[in-house]
C-alpha positions, 0 to 999 in steps of 0.5 A: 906659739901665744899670741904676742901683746904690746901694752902702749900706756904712759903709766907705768903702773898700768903697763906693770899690772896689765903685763901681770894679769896677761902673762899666762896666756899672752907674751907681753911687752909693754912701754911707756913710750909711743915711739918705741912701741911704733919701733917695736911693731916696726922690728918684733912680731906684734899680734895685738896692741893695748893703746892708752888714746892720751898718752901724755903729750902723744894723741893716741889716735895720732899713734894708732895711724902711725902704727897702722902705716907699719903694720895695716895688719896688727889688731889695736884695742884703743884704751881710754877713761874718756870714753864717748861714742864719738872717740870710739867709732873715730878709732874704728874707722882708723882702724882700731879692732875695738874700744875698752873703758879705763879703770880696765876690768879683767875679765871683760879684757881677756874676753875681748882679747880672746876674740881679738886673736879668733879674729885675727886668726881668721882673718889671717886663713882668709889671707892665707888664702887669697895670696894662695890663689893669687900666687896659683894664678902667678901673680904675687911670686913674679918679681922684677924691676930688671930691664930683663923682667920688665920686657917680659912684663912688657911682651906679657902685657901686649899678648895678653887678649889674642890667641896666638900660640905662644913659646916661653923658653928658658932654663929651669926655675925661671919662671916658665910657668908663671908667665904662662899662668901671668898670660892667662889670668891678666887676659881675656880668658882669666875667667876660663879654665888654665889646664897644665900638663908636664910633659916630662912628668907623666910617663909617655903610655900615659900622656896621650890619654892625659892629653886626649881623655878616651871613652871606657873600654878604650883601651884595658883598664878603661873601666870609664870615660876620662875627660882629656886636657884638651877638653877641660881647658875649652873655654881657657888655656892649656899650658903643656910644659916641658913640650921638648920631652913629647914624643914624635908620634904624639907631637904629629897628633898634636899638631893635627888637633892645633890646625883642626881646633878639635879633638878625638878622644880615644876610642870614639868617633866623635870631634869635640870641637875647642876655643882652647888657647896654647901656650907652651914651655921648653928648657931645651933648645927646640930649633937644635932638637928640629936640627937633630930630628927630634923635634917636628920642625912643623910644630915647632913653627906652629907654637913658635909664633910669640916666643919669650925668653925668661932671663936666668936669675945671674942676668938680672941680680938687680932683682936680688935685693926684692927677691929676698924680701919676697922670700923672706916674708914668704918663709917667715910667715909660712913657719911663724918666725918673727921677721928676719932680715941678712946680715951684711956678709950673709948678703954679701955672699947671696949677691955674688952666688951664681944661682944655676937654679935660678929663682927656685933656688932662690926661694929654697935657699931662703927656705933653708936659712929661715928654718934653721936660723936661731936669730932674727938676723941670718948670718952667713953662717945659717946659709947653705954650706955650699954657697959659702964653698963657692965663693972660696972657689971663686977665690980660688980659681981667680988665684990660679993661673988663666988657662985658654983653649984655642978655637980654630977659625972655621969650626961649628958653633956645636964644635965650639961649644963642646970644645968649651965644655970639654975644656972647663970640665977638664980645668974644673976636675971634672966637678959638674957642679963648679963646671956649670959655675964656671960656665954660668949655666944650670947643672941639668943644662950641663947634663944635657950637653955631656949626653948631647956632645957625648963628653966622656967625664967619670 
């Protein structure tokens, strides 16, 4: 994509001529008129600014602060027949790339904007990379002004700087892992490693020496040494996500490790004593899986010493409207778009969707919508065909008859729960995903519970 010019002068001629000389390598927009070059760079993508310093009644320099307020990013090449030292390091410390003398040659132009672009494409990687690292640390993505979010905020802030184990629960796409990487990277241990182990994601003859490392000839095909997470978050953090999928016999040893504040990998004899902090996730419920024997009821209080809860999205919608921003600025730079924004109804539509994925769905229904829209302006049109299916379905369960189901005085929360599920799945026809709609709760949630309760559904 060329690399976008706007050209501010108020004479005609100029703006008519600068467009001709730069149309080959650069897409030029031009006009005559300060408040709607300050427009432009409000609404278009503007890479760099050809600024004429007198602009009739306008100072340029009164300008050039006006553009820099909406838009501190885009590069500005002051333009001017008074030129003067003075007037030219006034423009660089407002934040001007550079200062070229009017009558305009050429070449030297193309030679300085060439070098303006190489410049803003460095400096552009350079961003890229440092909203990389901060977005890994899980700072810049975790949103919120919610009441919901700013407890979370609040929990986040007061354990930051102890040691105490640490249990982050809520459904998927939340967020589970951004307030474990938040915890660690705005405490005391920000400087030390943060190790992140999935459960669920490495196979369980494998996690043990993920967890643990083990010495070469451990085991076969231990053809050398392997340092464990244990070991690599010394000095930091290990993060184990997804704890609910761990297997009994590993839960004992882990349990064992966190009492002992040392480690054994496998194969050696050796104790490796640790300062690791633990901070753990779970999407399940882990004191139901205690009831049920499946999880250690031990561990469970061991890693249950500061429990929080991440809100799914549908508790706090009041955080849509930033979410969207955020998202939306995310993908259209990530692609190269020019910025969008939502029409009415497209928002509309947004606001009212039910997000059983949470935040993560979120972000790839914006994806999506980005990617595909052909206008700056995404119309309900671009978004994904199923969150225009919901609201017809909304529609049109609001239209049909209310149903009940009777829930006899003295039966079990468990008995209750399946006999809603139950209920639900049969109104819904069975369609998982309008029955995980309709109960306001995530498509694997539901899965769970049909296996849980063992729920027959075709």
């Amino acid at each position: 994509m060329r690399p976008r010019v706007l050209v501010i002068d108020d004479e005609q001629a100029i703006c008519t001529s600068l467009s001709f000389a730069l149309e080959d390598d650069y897409s030029v927009m031009t006009t005559t008129d300060p408040e709607k070059g300050i427009l432009l760079v409000e609404k278009e993508r503007v890479d760099i600014i050809l600024l004429d310093l007198r602009i009739g009644r306008y100072n340029g320099m009164d300008v050039l602060q006006k553009i820099k307020q909406k838009d501190p990013k885009v590069t500005v090449i002051m333009m001017t027949a008074y030129a003067s030292i003075e007037t030219s390091i006034e423009a660089i410390k407002m934040g001007a790339y550079y200062y070229i003398e009017k009558p305009i040659n050429i070449e030297n132009l193309l030679l300085l904007l060439l070098r303006a672009s190489e410049f803003k494409q460095v400096s552009n990687k350079l961003e890229t990379l440092h909203e990389e690292l901060e977005e890994r640390k899980g700072h810049k993505n975790f949103l919120g002004n919610s009441t919901a979010m700013k407890y979370v905020f609040s929990m986040i802030d007061r354990i930051k700087d102890i040691d105490s184990c640490v249990l982050i629960t809520g459904e998927s796409g939340t967020g589970k892992e951004l307030v474990a990487k938040r915890i660690h990277y705005s405490g005391k241990r920000k400087d030390g490693p943060l190790e992140i182990l999935n459960c669920a994601a490495i196979p369980e003859s494998l996690l043990e020496s993920e967890l643990f490392g083990y010495e070469k000839g451990a085991f076969t095909g231990a053809t050398q040494s392997k340092e464990g997470k244990w070991v690599a978050a010394n000095g930091g953090t290990l993060f184990l996500d997804e704890i609910s999928e761990m297997p009994l016999p590993l839960q004992a040893k882990l349990l064992r490790v966190i009492q002992e504040r040392e480690v054994t990998p496998l194969g050696s004899n050796k104790k490796i004593p640790l300062d690791v902090r633990i901070l753990c996730a779970a999407n399940k419920n882990l004191e139901q899986m205690v009831q049920e024997g499946t999880f250690r009821e031990d561990l469970y209080f061991r890693l249950n010493v500061i429990p929080i809860k991440t809100p799914p999205l549908r508790e706090r919608k009041e955080d849509l409207p930033l979410l969207f921003d955020y998202f939306l600025q995310k993908y259209c730079k990530e692609m190269n778009r020019e910025k969008r924004s939502f029409s009415a109804d497209a928002r509309r539509f947004l606001l009212d969707y039910h997000y059983p994925g949470n935040v993560r769905e979120l972000g790839n229904i914006i994806e999506y919508s980005v990617a595909l829209s052909i206008h700056t302006v995404i119309d309900e049109s671009d978004l994904p065909i199923y969150i225009l299916e919901q609201k017809k379905g909304d529609e049109d369960i609001s239209n049909e008859c209310e149903e009940s189901i009777v829930i006899p005085i003295g039966l079990s929360m468990k008995e209750i729960e399946k006999k809603v599920i139950s209920g639900t799945l049969k109104h819904c026809g069975k369609h998982r995903q309008r029955t995980a709609q309709t109960l306001q709760i995530s498509e694997r949630s539901l899965r769970d519970k049909i296996k849980q309760y063992d729920i027959e559904i075709s």
